[in-house]
C-alpha positions in Angstrom: 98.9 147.0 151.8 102.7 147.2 151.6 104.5 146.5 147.8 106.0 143.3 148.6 109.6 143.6 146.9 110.1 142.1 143.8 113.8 141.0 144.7 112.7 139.3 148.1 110.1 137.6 146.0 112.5 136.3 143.0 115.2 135.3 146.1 112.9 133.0 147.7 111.6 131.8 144.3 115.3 130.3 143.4 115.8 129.2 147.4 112.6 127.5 147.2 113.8 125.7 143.8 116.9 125.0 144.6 115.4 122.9 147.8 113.1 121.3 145.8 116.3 120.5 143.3 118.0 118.8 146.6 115.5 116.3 147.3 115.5 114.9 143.7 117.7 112.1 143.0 118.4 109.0 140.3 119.1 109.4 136.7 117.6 113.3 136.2 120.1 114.4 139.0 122.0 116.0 135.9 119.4 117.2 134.3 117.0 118.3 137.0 120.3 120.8 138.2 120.7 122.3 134.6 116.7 122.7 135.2 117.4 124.9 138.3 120.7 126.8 136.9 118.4 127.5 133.8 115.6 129.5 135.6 118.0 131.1 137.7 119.7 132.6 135.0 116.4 133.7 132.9 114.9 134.9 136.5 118.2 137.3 136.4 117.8 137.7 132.4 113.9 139.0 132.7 114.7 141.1 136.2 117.6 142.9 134.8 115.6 143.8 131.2 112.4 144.6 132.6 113.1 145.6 136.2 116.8 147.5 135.6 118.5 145.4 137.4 121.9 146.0 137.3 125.3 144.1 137.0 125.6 144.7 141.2 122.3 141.9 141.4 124.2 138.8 140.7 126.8 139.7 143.9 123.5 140.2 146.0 121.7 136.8 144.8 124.9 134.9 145.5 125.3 136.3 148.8 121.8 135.5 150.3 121.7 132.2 148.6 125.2 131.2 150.3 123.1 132.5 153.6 120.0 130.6 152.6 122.2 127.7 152.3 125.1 127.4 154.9 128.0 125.6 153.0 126.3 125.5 149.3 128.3 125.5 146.6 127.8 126.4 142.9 126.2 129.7 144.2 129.3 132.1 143.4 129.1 135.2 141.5 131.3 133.9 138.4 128.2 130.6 138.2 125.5 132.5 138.3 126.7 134.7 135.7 127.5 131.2 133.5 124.0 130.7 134.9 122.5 133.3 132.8 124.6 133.1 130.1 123.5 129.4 130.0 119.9 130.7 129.4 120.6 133.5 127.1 122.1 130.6 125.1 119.6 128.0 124.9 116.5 129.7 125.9 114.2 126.6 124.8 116.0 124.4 127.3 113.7 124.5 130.2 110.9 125.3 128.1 111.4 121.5 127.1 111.3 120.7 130.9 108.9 122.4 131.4 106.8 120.4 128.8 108.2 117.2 130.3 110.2 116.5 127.5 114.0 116.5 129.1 112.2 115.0 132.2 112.2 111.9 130.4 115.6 112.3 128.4 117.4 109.1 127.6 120.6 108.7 125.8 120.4 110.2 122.1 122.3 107.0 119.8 125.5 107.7 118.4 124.2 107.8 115.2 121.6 110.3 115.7 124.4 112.3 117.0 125.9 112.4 113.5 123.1 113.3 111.7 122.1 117.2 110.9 118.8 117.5 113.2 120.5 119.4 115.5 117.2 121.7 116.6 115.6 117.8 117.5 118.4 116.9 119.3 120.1 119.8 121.3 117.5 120.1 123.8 118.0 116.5 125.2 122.3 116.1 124.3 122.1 119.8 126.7 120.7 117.7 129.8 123.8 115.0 129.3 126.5 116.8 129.6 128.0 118.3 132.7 127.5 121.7 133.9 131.3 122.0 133.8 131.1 120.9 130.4 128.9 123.5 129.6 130.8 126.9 130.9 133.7 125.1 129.4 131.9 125.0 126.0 130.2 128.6 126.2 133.4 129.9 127.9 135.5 128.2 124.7 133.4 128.1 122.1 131.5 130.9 121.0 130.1 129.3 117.0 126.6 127.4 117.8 127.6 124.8 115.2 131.4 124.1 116.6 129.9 123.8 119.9 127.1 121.3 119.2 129.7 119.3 118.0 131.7 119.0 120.7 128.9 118.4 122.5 127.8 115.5 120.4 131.3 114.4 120.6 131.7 114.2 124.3 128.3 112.2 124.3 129.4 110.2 121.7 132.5 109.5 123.4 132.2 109.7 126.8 134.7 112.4 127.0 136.0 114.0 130.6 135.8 118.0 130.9 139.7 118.2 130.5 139.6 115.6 127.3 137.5 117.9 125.7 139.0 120.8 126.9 142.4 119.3 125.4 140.0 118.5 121.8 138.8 122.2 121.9 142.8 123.3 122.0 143.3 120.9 119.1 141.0 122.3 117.0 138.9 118.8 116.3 136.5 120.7 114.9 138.4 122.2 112.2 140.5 118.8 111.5 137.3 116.4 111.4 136.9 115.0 108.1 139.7 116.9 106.1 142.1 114.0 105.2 142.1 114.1 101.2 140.3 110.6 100.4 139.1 108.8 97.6 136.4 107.1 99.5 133.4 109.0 97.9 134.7 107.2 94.7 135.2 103.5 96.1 132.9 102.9 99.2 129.1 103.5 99.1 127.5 107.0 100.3 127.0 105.7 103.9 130.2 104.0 104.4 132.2 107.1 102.6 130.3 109.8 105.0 131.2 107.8 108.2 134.7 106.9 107.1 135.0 110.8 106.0 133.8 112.1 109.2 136.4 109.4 111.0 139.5 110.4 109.9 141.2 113.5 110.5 143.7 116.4 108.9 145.9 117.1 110.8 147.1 114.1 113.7 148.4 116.1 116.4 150.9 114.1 118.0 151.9 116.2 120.4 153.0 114.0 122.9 156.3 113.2 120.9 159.1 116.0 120.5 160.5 116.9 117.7 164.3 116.7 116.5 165.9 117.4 113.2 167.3 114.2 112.8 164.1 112.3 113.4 163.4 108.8 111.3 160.5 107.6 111.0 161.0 104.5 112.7 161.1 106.5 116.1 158.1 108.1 115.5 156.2 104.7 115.0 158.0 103.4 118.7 157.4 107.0 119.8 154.2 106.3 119.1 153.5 103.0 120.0 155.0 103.9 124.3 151.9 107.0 123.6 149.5 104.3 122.5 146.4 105.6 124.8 147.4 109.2 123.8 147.4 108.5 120.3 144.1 106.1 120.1 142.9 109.2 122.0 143.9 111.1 118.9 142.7 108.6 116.7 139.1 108.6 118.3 136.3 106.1 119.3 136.3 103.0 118.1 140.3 101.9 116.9 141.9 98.8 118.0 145.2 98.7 118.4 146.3 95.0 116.3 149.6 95.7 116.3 152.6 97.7 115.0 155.5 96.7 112.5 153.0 93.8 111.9 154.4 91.0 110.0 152.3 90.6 106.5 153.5 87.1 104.1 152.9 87.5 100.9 153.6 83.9 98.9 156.8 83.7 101.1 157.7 87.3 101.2 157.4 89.7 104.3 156.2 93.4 104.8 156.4 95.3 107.8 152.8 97.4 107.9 154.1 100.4 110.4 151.0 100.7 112.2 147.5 98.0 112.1 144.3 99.0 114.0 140.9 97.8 113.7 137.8 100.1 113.8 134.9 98.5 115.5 132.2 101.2 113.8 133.8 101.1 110.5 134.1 97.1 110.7 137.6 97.4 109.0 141.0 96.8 109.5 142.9 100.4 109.4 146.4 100.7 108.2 148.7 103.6 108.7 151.7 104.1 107.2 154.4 107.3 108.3 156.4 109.2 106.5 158.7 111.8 107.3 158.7 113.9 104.5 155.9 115.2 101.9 153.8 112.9 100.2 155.0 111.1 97.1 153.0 109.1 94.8 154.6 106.1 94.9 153.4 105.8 98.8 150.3 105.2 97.5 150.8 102.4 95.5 152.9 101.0 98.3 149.7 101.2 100.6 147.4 100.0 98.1 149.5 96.9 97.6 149.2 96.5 101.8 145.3 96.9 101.3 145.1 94.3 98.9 147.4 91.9 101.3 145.0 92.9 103.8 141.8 91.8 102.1 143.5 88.6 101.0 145.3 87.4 104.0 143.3 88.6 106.9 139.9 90.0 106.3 137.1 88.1 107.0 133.4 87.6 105.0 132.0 90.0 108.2 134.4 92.9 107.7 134.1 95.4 105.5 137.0 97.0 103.1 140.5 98.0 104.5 141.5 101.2 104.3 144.5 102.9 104.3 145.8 106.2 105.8 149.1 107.6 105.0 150.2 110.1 107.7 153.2 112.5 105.7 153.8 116.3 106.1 152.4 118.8 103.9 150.5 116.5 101.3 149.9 118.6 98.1 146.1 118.1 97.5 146.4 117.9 93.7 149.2 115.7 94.0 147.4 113.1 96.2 144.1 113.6 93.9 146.3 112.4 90.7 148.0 109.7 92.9 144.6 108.4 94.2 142.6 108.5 90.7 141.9 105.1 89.3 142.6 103.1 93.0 139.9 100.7 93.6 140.9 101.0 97.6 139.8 103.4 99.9 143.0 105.7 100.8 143.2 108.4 102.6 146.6 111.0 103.0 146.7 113.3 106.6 148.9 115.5 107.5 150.5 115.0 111.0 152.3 117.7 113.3 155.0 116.8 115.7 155.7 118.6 119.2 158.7 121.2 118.7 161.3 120.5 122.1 160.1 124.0 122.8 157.5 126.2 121.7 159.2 129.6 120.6 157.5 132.0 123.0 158.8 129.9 125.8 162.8 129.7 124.0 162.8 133.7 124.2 161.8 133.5 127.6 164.3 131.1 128.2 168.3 132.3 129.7 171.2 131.5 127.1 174.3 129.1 128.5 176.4 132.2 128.7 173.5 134.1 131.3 173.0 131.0 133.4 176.8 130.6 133.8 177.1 134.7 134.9 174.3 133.7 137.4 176.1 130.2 138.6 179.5 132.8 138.8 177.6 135.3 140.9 176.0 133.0 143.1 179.2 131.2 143.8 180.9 134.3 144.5 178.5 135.6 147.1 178.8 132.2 148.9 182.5 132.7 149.3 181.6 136.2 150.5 179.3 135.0 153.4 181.7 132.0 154.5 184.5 134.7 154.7 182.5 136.9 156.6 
């Protein structure tokens, strides 16, 4: 009897699968095609360690698949190298389907997101994310911890591919949670570690452009015409209340530069913007706009305001001394403005003096041909 050949045998293995994969439908579509992308990419995984396969396979597979299925796409050469990449990476995933575990995933809470189990929840936060996601994250993001959190982040927040693509460039994951706070010291241990985690250090407020004689009255507008950029910035849950927002204290008025609510902090959020570095005196400025807060416009319901200063270059020791003794939560960020130009592209960039020679020449040959 003839050796039927293992590669004929592993080809109609995956076409049969991915059939199967077709007919399936409702709320597992997602999952169910991570399913089918998973065992392709540990059949390839097993055939090229124990068989020999070599690199030369993948082209093969993706060519008789693309014949096995006229017109399919998702079948190229690059995907089903993401394909076993994808399975190389998380090789309990279809284990877990297998087991009927992910074939029942539902939505893991956002607070379950932000706990440390990560080994209880990866397996079902891996079948919720797009696979587009997911080359962008293994592509992008090459530390297991950094990339479970962006994955729990674009759960959490219902992030497109190209938001978290433009988080990933930002560097969330080494901003989260670095504003220098005193909330460990004034708000209890569950309220401190989710008002922590919520701020950020530093804002990139990139949409803006920087000039040297900059107030920081324009930056507020500046940032109040980039509102959905900068709530974007800000992160889930912010309200925008207003800006410049008018605060009467026993017939006086202050100006609070920028007032949002947070709807998973159940507290009113002031920022305040300064130019330059931080100074102590801004934070007994802010603390005074707390207390206004609390007394004027916080309800029973709500919990305490807090306050974020956004100034350049805080001095952490500084802000520690300036915080020490404040019954308020406060918290000082750093923020970084777009330069007009990033320096790369200004040596790239012609001088005045070589677009004008360019301009001359040009003209010049024009007269040339309307002589001729």
């Amino acid at each position: 009897m003839a050796k039927t050949d293992p590669y004929q045998l592993i080809l109609n293995d995956i076409i049969e699968k991915i059939k199967a994969s077709q007919y399936r439908a409702g709320i597992k579509v997602n999952a169910e095609l991570l399913f089918v992308y998973w065992q392709i990419g540990k059949h390839i995984l097993e055939q090229q360690s124990t068989e020999g396969w070599g690199a030369k396979i993948i082209d093969h597979l993706s060519r008789d698949i693309k014949i096995a299925f006229s017109g399919a796409q998702g079948f190229s050469v690059r995907n089903l190298k993401y394909m076993r990449l994808f399975a190389d990476t998380y090789p309990q995933f279809g284990n877990a389907q297998i087991a009927g575990i992910a074939g029942a995933i539902v939505q893991v809470p956002p607070a379950q997101l932000r706990t440390k189990s990560k080994k209880t929840n990866v397996q079902a936060m891996l079948a919720q994310i797009s696979w587009y996601h997911h080359t962008t994250l293994l592509d992008k993001v090459k530390d297991p911890d950094e990339r479970f959190f962006y994955m729990a982040k674009a759960i959490e927040n219902g992030w497109s591919r190209d938001v978290m693509v433009l988080q990933i460039e930002h560097q969330l994951y080494q901003r989260q949670g670095k504003a220098i706070t005193n909330f460990s010291e004034v708000l209890g241990k569950k309220d401190s570690d989710l008002a922590h985690q919520t701020f950020k250090s530093p804002y990139v407020i990139d949409f803006i452009e920087l000039t040297e004689e900059m107030k920081e009255r324009e930056v507020e507008k500046a940032i109040v015409q980039h509102l959905k950029q900068f709530m974007l910035e800000l992160g889930k849950g912010f309200a925008y209340v207003g800006n410049q927002y008018n605060l009467k204290v026993d017939g006086d008025e202050y100006f609070l530069d920028l007032l949002f609510y947070n709807t998973r902090l159940h507290c009113y959020v002031v920022f305040e913007l300064k130019m330059g570095a931080f100074k102590p005196e801004y934070a007994g400025k802010l603390n005074f706009y707390i207390n206004s807060i609390d007394a004027e416009i916080k309800t029973k319901p709500d919990g305490p305001t807090i306050g974020i200063l956004l100034c350049k270059t805080p001095n952490k020791t500084v802000v520690k001394y300036a915080l020490q003794g404040l019954n308020k939560p406060i918290g000082v960020a750093e923020y970084q403005l777009q330069d007009r130009l990033p320096a790369a592209m200004k040596k790239g960039l012609p001088t005045i003096e070589e677009l004008e020679a360019e301009l001359e020449k040009g003209f010049e040959s024009k007269q040339k041909r309307s002589r001729k």
